[in-house]
Backbone as CSV, one residue per row, in Angstrom:
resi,resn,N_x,N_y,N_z,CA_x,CA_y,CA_z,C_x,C_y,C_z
1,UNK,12.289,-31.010,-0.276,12.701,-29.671,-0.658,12.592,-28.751,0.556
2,UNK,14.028,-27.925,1.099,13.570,-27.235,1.591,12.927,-25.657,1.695
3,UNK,12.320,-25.193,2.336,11.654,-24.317,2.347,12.585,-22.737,2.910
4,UNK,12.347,-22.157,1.834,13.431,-20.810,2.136,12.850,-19.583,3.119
5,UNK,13.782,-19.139,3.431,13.495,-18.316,4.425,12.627,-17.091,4.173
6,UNK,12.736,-16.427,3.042,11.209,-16.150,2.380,10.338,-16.307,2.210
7,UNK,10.084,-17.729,2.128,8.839,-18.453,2.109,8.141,-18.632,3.381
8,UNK,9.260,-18.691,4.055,8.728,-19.042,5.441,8.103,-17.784,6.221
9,UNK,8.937,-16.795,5.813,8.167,-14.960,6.223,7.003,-15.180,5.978
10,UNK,6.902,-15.432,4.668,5.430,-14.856,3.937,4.539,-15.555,4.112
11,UNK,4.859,-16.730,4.716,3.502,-17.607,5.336,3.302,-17.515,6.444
12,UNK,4.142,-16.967,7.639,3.157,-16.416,8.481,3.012,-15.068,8.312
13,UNK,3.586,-14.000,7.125,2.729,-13.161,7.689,1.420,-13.347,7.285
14,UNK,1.040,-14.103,6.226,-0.200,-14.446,6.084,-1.116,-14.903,7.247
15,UNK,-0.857,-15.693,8.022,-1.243,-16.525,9.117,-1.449,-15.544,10.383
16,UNK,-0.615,-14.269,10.130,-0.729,-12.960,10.799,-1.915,-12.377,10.395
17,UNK,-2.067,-12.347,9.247,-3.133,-11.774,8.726,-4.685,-11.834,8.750
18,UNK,-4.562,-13.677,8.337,-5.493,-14.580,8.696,-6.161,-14.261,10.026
19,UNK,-5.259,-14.277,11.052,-5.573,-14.233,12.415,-6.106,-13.061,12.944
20,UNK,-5.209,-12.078,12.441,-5.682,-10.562,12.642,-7.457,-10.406,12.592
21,UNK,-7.530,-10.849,10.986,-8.988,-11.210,10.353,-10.250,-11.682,11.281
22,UNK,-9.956,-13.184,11.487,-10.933,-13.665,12.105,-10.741,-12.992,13.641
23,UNK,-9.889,-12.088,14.198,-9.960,-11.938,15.572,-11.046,-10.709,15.112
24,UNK,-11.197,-9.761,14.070,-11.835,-8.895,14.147,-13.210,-9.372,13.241
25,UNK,-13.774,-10.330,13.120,-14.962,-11.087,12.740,-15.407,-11.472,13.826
26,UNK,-14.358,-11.950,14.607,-15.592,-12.413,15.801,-15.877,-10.920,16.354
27,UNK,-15.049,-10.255,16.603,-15.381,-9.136,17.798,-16.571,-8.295,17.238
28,UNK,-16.670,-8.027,15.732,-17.643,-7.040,15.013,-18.208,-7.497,13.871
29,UNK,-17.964,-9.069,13.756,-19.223,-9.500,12.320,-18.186,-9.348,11.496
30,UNK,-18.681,-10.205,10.062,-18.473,-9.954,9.250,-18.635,-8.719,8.383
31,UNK,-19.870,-8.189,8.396,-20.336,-7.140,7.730,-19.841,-5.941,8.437
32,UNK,-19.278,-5.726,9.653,-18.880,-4.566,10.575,-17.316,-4.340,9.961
33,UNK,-16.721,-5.745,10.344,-15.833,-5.638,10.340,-14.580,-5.034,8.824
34,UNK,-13.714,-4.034,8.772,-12.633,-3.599,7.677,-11.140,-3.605,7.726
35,UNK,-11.300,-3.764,6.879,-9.611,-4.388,6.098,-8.689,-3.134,6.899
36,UNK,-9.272,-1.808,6.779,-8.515,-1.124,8.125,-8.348,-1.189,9.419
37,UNK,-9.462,-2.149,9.872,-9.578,-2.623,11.034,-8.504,-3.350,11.245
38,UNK,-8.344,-4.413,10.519,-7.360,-5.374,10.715,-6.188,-5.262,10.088
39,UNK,-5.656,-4.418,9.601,-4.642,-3.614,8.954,-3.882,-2.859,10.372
40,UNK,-4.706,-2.574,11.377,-4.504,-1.659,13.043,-4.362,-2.827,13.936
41,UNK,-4.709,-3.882,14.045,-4.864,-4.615,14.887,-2.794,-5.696,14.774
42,UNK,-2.678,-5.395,13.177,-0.953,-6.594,13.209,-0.439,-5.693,14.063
């Protein structure tokens, strides 16, 4: 099956997201780190 071009957006922007995430966990912790943080950083 192939995979539509929608599908394919929305999994990396996830993977955008993902990444965004752990880049701002390492830099400031878990507990430092916010969803606005990494909301500024895509």
């Amino acid at each position: 099956m192939a995979i539509s071009v929608r599908e394919n957006a929305l999994d990396n922007s996830r993977l955008d997201i993902l990444q965004a995430a752990a880049k701002c966990f390492m830099e400031r912790g878990y507990a430092a780190a916010s969803i606005d943080e990494v909301a500024r950083s895509l």
